[in-house]
Structures are given as structure tokens and as C-alpha cells.
VOMI-49464 format. One record per residue: chain; y, x, z of N, C-alpha, C in turn; residue number from 1. Coordinates in nm, 2 decimals, always signed. Atoms other than C-alpha are relative to their C-alpha. Example, Ala and Ser with C-alpha at 12.3 -4.5 7.8 and 13.67 -1.06 7.14 Angstrom:
<atoms>
c A	n.north -0.12	n.east +0.09	n.up +0.00	ca.north -0.45	ca.east +1.23	ca.up +0.78	c.north +0.12	c.east +0.09	c.up +0.00	k 1 $
c A	n.north -0.11	n.east -0.09	n.up +0.00	ca.north -0.11	ca.east +1.37	ca.up +0.71	c.north +0.11	c.east -0.08	c.up +0.08	k 2 $
</atoms>
This chain:
<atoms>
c A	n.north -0.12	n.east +0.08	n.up +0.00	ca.north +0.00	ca.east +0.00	ca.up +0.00	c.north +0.12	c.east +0.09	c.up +0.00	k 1 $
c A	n.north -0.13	n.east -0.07	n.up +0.00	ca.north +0.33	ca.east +0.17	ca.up -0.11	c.north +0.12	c.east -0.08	c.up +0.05	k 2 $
c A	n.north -0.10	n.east +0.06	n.up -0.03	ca.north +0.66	ca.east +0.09	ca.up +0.08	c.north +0.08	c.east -0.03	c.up -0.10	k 3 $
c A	n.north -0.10	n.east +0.05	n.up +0.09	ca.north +0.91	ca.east -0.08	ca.up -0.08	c.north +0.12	c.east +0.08	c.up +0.02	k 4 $
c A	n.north -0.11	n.east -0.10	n.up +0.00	ca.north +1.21	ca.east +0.13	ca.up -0.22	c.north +0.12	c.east -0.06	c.up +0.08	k 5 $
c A	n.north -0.10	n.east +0.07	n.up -0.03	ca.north +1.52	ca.east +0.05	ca.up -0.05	c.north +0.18	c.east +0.05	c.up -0.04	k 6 $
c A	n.north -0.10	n.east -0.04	n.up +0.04	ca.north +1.88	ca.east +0.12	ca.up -0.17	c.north +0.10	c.east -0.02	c.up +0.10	k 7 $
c A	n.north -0.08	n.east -0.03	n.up -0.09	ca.north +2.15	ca.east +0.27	ca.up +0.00	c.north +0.11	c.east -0.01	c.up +0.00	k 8 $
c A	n.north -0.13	n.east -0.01	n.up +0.06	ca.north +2.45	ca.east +0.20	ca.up -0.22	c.north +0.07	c.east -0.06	c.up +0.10	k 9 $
c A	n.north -0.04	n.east +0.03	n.up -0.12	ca.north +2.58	ca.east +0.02	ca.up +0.02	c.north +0.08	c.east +0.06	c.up +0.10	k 10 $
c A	n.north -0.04	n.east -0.10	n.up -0.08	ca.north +2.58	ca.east +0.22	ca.up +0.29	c.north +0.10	c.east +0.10	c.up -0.04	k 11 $
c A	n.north -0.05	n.east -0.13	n.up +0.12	ca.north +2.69	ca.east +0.51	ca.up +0.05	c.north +0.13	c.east -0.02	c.up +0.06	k 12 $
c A	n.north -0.12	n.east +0.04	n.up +0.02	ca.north +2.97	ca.east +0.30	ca.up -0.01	c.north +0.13	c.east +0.00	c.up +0.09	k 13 $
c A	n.north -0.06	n.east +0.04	n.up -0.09	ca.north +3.10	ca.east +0.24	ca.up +0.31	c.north +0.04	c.east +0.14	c.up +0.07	k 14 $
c A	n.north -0.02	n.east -0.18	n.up -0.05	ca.north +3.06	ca.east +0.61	ca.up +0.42	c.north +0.12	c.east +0.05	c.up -0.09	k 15 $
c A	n.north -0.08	n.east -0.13	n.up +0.12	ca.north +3.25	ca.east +0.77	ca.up +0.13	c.north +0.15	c.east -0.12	c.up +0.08	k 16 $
c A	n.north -0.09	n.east +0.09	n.up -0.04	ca.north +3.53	ca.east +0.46	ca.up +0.22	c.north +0.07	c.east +0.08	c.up +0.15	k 17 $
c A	n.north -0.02	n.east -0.01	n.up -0.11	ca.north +3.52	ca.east +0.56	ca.up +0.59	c.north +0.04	c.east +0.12	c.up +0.03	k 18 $
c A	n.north -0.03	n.east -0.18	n.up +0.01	ca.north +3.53	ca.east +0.97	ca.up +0.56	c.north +0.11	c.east -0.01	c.up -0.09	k 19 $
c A	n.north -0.09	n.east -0.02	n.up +0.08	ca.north +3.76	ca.east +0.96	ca.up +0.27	c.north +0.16	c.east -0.03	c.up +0.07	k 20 $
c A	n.north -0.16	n.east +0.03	n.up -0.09	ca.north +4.05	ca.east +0.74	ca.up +0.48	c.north +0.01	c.east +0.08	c.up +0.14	k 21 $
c A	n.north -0.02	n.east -0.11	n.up -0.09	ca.north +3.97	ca.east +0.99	ca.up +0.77	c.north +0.09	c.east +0.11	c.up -0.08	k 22 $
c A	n.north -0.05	n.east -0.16	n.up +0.08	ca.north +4.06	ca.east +1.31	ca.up +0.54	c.north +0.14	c.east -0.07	c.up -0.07	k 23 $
c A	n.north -0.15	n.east +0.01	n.up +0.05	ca.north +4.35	ca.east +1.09	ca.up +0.39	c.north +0.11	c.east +0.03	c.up +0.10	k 24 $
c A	n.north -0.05	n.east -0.06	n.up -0.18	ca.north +4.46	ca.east +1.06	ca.up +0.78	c.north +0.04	c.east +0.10	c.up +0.05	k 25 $
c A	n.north +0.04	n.east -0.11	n.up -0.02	ca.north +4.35	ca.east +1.39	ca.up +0.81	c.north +0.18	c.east +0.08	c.up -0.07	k 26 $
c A	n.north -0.03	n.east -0.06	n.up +0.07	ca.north +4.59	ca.east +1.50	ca.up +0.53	c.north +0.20	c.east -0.04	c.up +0.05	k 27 $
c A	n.north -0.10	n.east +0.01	n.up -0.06	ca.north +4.93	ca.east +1.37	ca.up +0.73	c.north +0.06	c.east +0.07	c.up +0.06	k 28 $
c A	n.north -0.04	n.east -0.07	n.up -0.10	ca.north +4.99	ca.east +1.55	ca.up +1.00	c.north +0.01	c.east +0.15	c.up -0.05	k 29 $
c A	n.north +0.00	n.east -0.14	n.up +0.09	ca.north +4.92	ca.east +1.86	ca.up +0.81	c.north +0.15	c.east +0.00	c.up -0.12	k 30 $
c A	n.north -0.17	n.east -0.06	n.up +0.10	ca.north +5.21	ca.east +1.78	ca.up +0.54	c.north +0.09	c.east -0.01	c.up +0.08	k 31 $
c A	n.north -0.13	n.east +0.05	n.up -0.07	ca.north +5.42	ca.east +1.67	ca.up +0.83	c.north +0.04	c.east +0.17	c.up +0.08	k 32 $
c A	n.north -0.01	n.east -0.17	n.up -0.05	ca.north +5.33	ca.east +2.08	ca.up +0.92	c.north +0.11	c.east +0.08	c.up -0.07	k 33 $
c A	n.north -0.13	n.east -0.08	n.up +0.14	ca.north +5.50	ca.east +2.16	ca.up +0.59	c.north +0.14	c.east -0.03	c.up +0.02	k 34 $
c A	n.north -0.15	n.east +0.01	n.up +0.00	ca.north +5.84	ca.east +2.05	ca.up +0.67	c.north +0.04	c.east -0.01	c.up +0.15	k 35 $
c A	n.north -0.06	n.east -0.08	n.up -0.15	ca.north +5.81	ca.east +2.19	ca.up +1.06	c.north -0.01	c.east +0.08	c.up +0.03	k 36 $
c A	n.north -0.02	n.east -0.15	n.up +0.04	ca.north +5.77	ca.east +2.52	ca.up +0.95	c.north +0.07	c.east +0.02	c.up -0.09	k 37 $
c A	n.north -0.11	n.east -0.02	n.up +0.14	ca.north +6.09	ca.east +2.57	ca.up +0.78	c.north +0.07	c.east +0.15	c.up +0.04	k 38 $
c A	n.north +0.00	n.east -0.16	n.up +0.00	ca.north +6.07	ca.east +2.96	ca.up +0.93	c.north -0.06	c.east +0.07	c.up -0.04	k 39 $
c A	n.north +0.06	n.east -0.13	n.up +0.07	ca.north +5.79	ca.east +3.10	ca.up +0.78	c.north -0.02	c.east -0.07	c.up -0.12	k 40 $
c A	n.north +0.07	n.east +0.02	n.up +0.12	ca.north +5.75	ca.east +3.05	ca.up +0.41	c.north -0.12	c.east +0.00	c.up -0.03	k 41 $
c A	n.north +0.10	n.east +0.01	n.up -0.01	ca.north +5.40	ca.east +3.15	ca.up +0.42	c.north -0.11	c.east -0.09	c.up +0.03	k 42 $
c A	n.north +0.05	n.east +0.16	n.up -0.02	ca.north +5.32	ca.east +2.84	ca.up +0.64	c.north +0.03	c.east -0.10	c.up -0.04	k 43 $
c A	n.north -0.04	n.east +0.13	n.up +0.09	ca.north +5.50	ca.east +2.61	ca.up +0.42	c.north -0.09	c.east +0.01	c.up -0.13	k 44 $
c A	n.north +0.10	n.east -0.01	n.up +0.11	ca.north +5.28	ca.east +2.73	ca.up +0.13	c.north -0.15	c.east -0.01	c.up +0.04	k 45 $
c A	n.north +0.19	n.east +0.00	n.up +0.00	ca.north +4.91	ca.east +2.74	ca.up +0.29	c.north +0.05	c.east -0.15	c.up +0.07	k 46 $
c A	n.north -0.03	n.east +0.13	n.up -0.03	ca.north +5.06	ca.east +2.38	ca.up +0.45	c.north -0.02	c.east -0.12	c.up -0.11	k 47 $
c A	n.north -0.03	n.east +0.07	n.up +0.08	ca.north +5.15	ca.east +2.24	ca.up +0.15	c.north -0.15	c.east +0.00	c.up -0.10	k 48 $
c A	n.north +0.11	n.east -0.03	n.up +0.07	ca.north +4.82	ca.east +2.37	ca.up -0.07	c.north -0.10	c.east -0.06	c.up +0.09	k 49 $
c A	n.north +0.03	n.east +0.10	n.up -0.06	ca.north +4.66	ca.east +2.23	ca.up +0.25	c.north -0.04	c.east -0.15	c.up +0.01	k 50 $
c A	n.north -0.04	n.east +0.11	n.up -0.03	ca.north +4.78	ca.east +1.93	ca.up +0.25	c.north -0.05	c.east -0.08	c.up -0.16	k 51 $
c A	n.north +0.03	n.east +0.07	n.up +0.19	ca.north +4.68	ca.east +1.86	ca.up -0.16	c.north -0.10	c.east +0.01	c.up +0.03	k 52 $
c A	n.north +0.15	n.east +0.03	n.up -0.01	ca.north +4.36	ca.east +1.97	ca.up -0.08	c.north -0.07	c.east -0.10	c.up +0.03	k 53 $
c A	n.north -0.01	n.east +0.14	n.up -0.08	ca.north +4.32	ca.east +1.71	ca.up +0.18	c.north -0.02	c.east -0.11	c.up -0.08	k 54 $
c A	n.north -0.04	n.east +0.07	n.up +0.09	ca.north +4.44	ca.east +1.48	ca.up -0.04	c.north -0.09	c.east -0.07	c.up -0.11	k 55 $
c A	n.north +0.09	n.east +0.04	n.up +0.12	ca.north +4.23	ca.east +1.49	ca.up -0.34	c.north -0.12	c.east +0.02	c.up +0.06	k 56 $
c A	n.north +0.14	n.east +0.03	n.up -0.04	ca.north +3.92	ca.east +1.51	ca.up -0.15	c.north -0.01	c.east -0.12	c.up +0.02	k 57 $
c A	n.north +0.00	n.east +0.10	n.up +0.02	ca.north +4.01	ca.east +1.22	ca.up +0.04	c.north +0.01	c.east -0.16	c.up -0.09	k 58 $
c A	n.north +0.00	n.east +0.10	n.up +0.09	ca.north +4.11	ca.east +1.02	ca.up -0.24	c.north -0.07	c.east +0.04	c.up -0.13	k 59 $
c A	n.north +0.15	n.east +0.04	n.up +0.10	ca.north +3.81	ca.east +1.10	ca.up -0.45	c.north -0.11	c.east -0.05	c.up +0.08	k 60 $
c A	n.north +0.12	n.east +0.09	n.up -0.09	ca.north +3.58	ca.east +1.02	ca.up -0.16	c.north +0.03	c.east -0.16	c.up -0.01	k 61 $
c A	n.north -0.06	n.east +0.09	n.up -0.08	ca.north +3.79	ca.east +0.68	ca.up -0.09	c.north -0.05	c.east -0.07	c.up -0.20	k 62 $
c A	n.north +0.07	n.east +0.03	n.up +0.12	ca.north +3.76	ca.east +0.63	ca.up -0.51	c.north -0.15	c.east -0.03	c.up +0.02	k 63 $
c A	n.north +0.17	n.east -0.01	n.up +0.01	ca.north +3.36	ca.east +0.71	ca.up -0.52	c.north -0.05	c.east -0.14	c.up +0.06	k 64 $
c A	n.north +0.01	n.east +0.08	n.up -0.14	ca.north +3.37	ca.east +0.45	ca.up -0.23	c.north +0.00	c.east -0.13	c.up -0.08	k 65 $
c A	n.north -0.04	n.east +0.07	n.up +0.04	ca.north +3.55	ca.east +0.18	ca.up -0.43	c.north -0.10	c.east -0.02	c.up -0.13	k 66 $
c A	n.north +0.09	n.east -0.04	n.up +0.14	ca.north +3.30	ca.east +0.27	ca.up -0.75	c.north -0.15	c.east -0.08	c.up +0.06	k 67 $
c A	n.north +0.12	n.east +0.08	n.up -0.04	ca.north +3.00	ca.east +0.20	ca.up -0.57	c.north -0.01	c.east -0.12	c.up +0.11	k 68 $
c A	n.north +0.03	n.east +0.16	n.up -0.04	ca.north +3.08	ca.east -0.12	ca.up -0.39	c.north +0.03	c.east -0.06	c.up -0.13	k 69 $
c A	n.north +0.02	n.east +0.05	n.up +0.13	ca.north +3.16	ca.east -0.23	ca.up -0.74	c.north -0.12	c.east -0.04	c.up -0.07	k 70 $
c A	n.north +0.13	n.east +0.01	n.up +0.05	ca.north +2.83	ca.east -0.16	ca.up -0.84	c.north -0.07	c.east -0.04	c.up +0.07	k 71 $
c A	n.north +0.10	n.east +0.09	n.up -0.09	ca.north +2.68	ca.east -0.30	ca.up -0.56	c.north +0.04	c.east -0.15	c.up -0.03	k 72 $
c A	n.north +0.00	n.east +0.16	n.up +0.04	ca.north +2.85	ca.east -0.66	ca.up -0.62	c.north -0.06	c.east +0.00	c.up -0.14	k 73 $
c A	n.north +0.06	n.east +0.07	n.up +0.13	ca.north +2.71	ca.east -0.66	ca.up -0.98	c.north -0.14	c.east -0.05	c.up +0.02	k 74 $
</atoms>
């Protein structure tokens, strides 16, 4: 008797949703670094590069997220 497969999209979905608006969260406080370090240039630059990083992770997780609950309602 083989188990029955079960799908995770779902779940998936809700993860990537849940982590991704963390790391967008994530990605505030860090740009709000960039413009309270306005003595060392160096920290306004690894802030700022930072802060995009952040950014486009989060909002490709938070996408991915929105992708596969899509494909889950079909």
C-alpha cells in the first residue's frame, strides 16, 4: 500500500509570504541606518547596498509567495 502524495503549495505559499514580509521589515530599520550615519560614508554605502539587498530578496520571496497561492486557487 503506497501513501498518498500530499502537496505543500500551500504551505510553501504562506512561508515565502511570511519570511519575505519579515526581510521587507527586516529591510527598514537598516535604510533608516543610511541616513543616521551621515559621518562615515562607508556606512552609508554598505547601508544602502544593504538595504537593496534586503529588499529584493524580500520582495522576490513575498512575489514567489503570491505565485503560488495563485496556483493553488486554480
Amino acid at each position: 500500500m503506497e501513501p498518498e502524495q500530499v502537496d505543500h503549495t500551500k504551505r510553501d505559499a504562506e512561508t515565502f509570504l511570511i519570511i519575505g514580509g519579515f526581510v521587507l521589515l527586516l529591510a527598514i530599520p537598516v535604510g533608516l541606518g543610511h541616513f543616521w550615519e551621515w559621518h562615515s560614508r562607508h556606512a552609508q554605502i554598505v547601508n544602502l547596498f544593504a538595504t537593496a539587498a534586503l529588499f529584493v530578496v524580500g520582495a522576490g520571496m513575498v512575489w514567489r509567495g503570491f505565485a503560488l497561492l495563485k496556483r493553488v486557487k486554480r
